[in-house]
PyMOL Python script that loads the backbone (N, CA, C, O; Angstrom):
from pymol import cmd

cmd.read_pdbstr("""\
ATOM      1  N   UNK A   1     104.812 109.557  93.180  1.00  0.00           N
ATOM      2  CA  UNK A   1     106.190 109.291  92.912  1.00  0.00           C
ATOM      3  C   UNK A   1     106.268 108.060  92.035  1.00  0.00           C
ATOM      4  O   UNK A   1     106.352 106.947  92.554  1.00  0.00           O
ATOM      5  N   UNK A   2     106.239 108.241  90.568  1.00  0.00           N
ATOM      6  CA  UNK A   2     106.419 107.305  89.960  1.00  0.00           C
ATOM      7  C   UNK A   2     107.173 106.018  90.147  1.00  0.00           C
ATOM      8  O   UNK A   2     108.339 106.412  90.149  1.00  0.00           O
ATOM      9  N   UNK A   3     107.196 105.001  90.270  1.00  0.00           N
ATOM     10  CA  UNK A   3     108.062 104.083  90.441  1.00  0.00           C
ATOM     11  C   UNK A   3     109.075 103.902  91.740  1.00  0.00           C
ATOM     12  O   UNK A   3     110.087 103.202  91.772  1.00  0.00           O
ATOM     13  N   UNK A   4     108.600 104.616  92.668  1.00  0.00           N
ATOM     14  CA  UNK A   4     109.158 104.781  93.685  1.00  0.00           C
ATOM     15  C   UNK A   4     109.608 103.210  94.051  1.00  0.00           C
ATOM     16  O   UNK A   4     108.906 102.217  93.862  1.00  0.00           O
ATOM     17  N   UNK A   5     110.588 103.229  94.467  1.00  0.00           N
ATOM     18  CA  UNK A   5     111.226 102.269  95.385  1.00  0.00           C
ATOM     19  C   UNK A   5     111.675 102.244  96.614  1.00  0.00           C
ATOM     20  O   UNK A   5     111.602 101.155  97.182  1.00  0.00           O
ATOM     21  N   UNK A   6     112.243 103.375  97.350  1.00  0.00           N
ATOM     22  CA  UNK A   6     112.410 103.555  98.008  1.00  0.00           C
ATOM     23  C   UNK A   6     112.444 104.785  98.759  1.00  0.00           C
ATOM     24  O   UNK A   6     113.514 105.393  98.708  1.00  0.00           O
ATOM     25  N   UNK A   7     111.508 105.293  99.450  1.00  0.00           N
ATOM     26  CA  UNK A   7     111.975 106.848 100.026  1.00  0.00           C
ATOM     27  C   UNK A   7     113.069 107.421 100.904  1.00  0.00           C
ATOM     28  O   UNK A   7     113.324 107.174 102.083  1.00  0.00           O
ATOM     29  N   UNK A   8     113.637 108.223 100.074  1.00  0.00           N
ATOM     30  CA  UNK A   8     115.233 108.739 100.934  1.00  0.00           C
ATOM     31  C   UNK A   8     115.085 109.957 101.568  1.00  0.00           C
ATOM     32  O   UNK A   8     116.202 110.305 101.950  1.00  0.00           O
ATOM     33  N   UNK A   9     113.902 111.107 101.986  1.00  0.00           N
ATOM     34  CA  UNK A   9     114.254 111.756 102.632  1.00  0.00           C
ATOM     35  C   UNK A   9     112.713 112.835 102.301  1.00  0.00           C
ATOM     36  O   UNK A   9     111.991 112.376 101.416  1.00  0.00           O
ATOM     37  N   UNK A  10     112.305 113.964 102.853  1.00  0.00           N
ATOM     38  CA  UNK A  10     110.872 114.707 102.855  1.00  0.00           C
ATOM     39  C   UNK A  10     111.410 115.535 103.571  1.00  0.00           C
ATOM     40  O   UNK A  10     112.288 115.619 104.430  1.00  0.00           O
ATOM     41  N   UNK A  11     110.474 116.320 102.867  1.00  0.00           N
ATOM     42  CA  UNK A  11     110.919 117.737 103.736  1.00  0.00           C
ATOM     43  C   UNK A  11     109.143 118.311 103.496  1.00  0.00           C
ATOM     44  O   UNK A  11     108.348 117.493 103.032  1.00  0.00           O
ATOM     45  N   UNK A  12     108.656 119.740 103.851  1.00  0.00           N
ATOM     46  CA  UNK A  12     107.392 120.062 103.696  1.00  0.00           C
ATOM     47  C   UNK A  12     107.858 121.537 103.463  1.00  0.00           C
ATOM     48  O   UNK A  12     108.880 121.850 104.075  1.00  0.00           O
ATOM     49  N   UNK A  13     107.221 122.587 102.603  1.00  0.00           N
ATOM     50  CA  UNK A  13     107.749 124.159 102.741  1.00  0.00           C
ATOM     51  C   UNK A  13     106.396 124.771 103.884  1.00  0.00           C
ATOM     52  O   UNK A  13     105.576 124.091 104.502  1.00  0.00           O
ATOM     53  N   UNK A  14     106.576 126.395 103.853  1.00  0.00           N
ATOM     54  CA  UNK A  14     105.714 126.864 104.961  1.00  0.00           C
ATOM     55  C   UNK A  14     104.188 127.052 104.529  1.00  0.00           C
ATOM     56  O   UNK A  14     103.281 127.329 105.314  1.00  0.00           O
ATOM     57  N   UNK A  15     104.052 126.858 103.173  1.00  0.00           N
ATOM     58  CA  UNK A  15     102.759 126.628 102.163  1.00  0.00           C
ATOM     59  C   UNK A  15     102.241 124.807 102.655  1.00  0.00           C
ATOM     60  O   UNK A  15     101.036 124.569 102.741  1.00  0.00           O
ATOM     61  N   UNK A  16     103.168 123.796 102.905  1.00  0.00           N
ATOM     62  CA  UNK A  16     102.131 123.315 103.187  1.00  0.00           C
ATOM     63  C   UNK A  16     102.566 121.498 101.816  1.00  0.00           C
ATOM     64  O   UNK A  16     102.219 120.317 101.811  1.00  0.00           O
ATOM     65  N   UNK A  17     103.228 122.162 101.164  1.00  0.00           N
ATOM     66  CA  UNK A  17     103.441 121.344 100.228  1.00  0.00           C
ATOM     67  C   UNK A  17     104.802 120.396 100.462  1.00  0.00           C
ATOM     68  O   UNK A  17     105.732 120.667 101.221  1.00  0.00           O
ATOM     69  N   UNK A  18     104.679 119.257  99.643  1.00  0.00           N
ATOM     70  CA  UNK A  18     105.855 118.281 100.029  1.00  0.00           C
ATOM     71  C   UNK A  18     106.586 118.063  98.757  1.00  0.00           C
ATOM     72  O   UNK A  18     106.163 117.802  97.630  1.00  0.00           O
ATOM     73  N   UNK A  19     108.271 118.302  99.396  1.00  0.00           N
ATOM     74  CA  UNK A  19     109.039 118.017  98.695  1.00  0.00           C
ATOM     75  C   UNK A  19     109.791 116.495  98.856  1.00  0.00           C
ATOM     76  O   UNK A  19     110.584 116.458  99.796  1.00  0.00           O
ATOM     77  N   UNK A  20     109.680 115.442  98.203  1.00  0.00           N
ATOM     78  CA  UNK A  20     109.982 113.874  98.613  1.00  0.00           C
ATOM     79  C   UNK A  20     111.183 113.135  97.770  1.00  0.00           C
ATOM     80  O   UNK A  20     110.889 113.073  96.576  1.00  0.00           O
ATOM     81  N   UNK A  21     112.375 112.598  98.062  1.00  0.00           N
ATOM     82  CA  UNK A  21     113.189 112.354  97.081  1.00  0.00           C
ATOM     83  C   UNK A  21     113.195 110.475  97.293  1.00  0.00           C
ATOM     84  O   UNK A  21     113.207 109.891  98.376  1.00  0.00           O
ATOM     85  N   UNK A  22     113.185 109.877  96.002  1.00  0.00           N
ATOM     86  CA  UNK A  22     113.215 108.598  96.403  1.00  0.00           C
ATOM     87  C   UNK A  22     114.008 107.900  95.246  1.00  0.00           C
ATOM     88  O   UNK A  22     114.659 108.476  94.374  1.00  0.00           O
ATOM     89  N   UNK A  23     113.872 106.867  95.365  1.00  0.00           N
ATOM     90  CA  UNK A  23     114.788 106.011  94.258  1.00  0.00           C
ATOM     91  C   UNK A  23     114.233 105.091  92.976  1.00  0.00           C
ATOM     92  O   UNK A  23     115.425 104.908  92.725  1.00  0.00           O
ATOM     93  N   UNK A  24     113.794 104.616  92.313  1.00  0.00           N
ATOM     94  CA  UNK A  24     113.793 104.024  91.474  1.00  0.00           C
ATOM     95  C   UNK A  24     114.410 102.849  90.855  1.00  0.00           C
ATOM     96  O   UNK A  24     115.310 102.182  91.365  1.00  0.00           O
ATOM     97  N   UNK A  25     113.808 102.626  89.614  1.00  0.00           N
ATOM     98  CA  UNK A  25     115.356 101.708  88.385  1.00  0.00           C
ATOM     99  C   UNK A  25     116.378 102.702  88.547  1.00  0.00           C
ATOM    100  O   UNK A  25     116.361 103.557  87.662  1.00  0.00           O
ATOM    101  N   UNK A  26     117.090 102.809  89.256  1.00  0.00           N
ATOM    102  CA  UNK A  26     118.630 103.116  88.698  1.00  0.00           C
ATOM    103  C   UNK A  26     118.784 104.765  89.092  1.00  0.00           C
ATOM    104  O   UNK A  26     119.841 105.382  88.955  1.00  0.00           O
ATOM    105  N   UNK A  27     118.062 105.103  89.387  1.00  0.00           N
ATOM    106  CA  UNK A  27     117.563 106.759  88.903  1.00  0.00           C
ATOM    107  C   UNK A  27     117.457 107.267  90.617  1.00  0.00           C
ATOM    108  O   UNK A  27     117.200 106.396  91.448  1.00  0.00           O
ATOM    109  N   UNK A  28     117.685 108.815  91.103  1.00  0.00           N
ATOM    110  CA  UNK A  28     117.198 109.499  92.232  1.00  0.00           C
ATOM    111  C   UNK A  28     115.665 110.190  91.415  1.00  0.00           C
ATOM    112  O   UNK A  28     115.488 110.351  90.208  1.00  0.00           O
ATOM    113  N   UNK A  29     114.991 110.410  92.225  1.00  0.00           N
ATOM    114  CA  UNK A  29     113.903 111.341  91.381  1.00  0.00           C
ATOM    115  C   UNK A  29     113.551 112.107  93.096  1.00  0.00           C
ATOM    116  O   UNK A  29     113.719 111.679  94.238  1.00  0.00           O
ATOM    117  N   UNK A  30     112.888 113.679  92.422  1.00  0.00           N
ATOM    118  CA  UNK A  30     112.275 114.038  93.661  1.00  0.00           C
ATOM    119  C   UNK A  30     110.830 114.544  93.129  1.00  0.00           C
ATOM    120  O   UNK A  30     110.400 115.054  92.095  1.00  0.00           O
ATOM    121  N   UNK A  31     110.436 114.234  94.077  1.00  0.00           N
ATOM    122  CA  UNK A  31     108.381 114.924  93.565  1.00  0.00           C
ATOM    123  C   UNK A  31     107.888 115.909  94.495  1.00  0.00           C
ATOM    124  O   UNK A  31     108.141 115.922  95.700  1.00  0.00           O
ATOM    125  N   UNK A  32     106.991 116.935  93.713  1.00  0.00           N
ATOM    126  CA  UNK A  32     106.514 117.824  94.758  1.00  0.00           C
ATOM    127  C   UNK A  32     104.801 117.199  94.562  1.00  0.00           C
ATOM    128  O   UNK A  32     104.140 116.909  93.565  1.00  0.00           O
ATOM    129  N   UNK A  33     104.481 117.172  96.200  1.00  0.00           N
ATOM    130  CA  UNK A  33     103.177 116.947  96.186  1.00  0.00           C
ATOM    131  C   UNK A  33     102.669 117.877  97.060  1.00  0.00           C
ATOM    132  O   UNK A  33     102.988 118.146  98.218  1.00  0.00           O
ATOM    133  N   UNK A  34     101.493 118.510  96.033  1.00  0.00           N
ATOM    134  CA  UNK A  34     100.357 119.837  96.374  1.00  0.00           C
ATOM    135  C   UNK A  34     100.266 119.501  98.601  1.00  0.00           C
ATOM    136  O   UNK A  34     100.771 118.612  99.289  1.00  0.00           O
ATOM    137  N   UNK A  35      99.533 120.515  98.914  1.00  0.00           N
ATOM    138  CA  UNK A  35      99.374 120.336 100.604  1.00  0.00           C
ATOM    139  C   UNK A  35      97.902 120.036 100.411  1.00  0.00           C
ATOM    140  O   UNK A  35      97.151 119.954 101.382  1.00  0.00           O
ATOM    141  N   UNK A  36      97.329 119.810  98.705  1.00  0.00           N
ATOM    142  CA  UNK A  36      96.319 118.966  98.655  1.00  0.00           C
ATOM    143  C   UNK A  36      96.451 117.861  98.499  1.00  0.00           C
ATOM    144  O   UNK A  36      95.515 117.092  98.281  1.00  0.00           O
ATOM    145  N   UNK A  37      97.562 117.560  98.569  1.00  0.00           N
ATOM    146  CA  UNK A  37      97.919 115.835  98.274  1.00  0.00           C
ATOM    147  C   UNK A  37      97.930 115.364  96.379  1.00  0.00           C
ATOM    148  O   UNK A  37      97.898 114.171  96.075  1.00  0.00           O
ATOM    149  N   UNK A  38      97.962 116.135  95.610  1.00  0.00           N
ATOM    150  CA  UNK A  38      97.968 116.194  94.364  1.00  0.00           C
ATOM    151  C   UNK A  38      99.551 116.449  93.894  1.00  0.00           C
ATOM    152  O   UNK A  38     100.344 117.378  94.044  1.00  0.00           O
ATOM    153  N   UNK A  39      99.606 114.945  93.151  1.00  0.00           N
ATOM    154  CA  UNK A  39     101.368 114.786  92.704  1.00  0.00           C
ATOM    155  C   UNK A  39     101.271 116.323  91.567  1.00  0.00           C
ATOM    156  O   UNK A  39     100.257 116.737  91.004  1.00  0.00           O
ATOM    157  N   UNK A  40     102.554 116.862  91.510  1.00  0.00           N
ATOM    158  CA  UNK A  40     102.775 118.607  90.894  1.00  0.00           C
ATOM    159  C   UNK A  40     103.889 117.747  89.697  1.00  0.00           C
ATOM    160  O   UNK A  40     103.447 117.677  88.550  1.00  0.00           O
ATOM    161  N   UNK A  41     105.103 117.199  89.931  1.00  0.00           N
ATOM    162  CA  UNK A  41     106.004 117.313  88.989  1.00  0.00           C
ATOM    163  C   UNK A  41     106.728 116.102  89.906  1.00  0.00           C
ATOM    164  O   UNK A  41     106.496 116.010  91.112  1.00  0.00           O
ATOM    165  N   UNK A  42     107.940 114.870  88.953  1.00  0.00           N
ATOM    166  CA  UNK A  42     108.811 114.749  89.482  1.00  0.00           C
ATOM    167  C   UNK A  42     109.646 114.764  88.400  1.00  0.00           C
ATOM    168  O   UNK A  42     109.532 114.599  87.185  1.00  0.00           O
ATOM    169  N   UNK A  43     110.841 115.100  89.473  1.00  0.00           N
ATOM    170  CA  UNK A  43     111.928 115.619  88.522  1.00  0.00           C
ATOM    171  C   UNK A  43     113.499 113.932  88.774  1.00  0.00           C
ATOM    172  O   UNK A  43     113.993 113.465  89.800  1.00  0.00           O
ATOM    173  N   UNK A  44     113.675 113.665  87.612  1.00  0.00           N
ATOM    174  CA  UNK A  44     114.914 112.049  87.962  1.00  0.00           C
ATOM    175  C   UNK A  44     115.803 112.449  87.557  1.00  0.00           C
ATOM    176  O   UNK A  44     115.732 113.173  86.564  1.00  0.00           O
ATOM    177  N   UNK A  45     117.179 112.113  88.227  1.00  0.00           N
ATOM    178  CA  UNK A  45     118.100 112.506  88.273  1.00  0.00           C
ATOM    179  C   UNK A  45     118.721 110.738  88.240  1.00  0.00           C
ATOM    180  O   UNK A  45     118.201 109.761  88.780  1.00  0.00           O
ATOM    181  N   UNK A  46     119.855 110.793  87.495  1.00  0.00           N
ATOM    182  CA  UNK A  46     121.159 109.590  87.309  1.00  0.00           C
ATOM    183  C   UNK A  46     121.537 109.636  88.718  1.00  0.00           C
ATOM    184  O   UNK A  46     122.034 110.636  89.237  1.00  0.00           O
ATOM    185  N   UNK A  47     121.237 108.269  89.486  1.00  0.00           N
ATOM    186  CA  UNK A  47     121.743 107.919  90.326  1.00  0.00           C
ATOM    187  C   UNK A  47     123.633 108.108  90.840  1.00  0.00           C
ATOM    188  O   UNK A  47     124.240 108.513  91.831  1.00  0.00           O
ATOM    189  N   UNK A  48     124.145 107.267  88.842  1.00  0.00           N
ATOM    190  CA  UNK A  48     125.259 107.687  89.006  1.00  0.00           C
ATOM    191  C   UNK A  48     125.493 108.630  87.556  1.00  0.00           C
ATOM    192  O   UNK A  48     124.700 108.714  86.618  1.00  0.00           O
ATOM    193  N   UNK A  49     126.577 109.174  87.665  1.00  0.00           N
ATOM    194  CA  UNK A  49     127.052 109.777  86.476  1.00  0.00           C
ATOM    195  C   UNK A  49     128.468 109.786  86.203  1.00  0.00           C
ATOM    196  O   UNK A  49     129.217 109.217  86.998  1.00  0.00           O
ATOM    197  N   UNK A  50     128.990 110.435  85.045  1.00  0.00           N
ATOM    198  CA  UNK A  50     130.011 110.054  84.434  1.00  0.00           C
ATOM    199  C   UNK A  50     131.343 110.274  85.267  1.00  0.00           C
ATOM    200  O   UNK A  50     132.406 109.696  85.039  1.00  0.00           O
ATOM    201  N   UNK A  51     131.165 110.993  86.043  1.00  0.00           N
ATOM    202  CA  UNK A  51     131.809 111.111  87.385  1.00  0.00           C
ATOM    203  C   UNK A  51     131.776 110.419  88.793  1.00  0.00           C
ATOM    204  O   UNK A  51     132.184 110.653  89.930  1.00  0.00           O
ATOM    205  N   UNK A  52     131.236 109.665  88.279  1.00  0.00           N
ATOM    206  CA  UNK A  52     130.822 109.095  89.632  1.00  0.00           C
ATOM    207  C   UNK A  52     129.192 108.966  90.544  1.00  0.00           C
ATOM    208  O   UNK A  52     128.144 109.373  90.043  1.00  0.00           O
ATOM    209  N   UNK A  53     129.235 108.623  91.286  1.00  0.00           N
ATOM    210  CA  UNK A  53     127.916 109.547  92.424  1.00  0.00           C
ATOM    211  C   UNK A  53     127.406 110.429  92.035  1.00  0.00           C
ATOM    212  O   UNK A  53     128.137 111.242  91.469  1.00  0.00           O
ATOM    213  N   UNK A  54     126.272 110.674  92.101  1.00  0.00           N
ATOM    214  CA  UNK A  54     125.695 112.263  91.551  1.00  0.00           C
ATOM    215  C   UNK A  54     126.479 113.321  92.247  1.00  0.00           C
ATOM    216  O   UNK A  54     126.717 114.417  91.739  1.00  0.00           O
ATOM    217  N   UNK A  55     126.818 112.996  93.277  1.00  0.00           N
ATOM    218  CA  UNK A  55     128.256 113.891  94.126  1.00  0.00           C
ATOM    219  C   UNK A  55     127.262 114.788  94.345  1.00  0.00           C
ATOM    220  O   UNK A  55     126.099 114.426  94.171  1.00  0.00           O
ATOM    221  N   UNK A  56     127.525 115.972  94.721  1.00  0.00           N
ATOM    222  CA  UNK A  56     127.134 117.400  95.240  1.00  0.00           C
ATOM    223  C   UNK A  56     126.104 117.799  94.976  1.00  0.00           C
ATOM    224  O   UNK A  56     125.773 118.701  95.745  1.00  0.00           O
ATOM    225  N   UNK A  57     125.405 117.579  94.257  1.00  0.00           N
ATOM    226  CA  UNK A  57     124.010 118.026  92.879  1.00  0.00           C
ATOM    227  C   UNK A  57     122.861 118.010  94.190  1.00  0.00           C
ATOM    228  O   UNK A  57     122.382 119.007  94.731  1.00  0.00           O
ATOM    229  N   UNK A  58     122.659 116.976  94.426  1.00  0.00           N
ATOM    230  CA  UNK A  58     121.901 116.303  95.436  1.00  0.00           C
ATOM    231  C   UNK A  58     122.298 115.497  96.507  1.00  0.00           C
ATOM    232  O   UNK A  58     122.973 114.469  96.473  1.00  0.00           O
ATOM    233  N   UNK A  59     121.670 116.237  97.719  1.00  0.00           N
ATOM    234  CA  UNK A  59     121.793 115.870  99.085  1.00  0.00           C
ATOM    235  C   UNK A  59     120.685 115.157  99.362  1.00  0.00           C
ATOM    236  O   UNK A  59     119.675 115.838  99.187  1.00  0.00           O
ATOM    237  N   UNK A  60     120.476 114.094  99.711  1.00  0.00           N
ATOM    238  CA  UNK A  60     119.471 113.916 100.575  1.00  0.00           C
ATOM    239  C   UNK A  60     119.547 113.169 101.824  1.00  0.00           C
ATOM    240  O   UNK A  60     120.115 112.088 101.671  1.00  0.00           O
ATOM    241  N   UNK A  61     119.213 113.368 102.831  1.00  0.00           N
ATOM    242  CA  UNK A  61     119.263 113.582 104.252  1.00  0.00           C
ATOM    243  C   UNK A  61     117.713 113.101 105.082  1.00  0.00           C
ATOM    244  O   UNK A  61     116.641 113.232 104.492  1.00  0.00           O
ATOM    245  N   UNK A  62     117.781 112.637 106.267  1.00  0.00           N
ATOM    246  CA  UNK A  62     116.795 112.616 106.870  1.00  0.00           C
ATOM    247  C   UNK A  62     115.650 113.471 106.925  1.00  0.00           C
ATOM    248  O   UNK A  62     114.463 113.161 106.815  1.00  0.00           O
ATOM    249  N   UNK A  63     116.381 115.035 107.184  1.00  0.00           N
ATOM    250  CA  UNK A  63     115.867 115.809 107.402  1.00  0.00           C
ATOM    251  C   UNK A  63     115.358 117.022 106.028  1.00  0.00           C
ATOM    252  O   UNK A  63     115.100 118.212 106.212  1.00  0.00           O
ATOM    253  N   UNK A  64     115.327 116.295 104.712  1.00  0.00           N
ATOM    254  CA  UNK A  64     114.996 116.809 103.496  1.00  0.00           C
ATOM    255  C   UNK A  64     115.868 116.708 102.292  1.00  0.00           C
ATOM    256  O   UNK A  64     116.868 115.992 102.228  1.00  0.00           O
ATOM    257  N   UNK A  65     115.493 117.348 101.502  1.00  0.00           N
ATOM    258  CA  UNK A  65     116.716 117.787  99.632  1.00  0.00           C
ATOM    259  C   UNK A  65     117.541 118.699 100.276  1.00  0.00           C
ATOM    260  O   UNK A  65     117.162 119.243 101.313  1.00  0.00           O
ATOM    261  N   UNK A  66     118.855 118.977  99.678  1.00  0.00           N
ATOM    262  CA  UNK A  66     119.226 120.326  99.586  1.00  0.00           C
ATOM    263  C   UNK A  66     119.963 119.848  97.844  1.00  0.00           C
ATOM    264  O   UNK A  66     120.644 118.936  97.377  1.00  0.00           O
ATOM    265  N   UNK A  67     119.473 120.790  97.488  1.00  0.00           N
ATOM    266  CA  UNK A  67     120.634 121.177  96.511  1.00  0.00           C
ATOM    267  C   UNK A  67     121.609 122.299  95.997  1.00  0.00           C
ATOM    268  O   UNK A  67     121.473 123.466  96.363  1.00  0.00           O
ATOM    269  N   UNK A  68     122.500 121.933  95.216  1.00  0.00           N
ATOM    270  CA  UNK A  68     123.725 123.093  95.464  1.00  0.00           C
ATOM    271  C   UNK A  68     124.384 123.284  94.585  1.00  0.00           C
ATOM    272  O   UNK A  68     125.298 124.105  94.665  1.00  0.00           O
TER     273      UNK A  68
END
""", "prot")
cmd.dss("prot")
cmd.show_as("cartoon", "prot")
cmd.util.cbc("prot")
cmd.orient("prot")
């Protein structure tokens, strides 16, 4: 997780792999890491946007991402 600053929430799928959303400069980002422990992709998202809050886009929760 590049530049991670802070972790906001993990979830794992039934493969084994982790989905992790955390914070940054300014930015949400989420990363998938292999169930080999090998970082796959992260994807950053504007903390805020021209609307406000990223609002609805992204959930993140104790208990994982959802998005919608």
């Amino acid at each position: 997780m590049p530049g991670a600053l802070d972790i906001l929430g993990a979830t794992m799928d039934n493969d084994g792999n982790f989905v992790i959303a955390s914070v940054n400069e300014g930015d949400m980002q989420v990363s998938r890491i292999s169930a080999e422990g090998e970082h796959e992709w992260t994807r950053t998202y504007p903390y805020f946007a021209d609307e406000g809050l990223y609002g609805n886009g992204i959930a993140v929760y104790l208990m994982g991402t959802l998005w919608s």
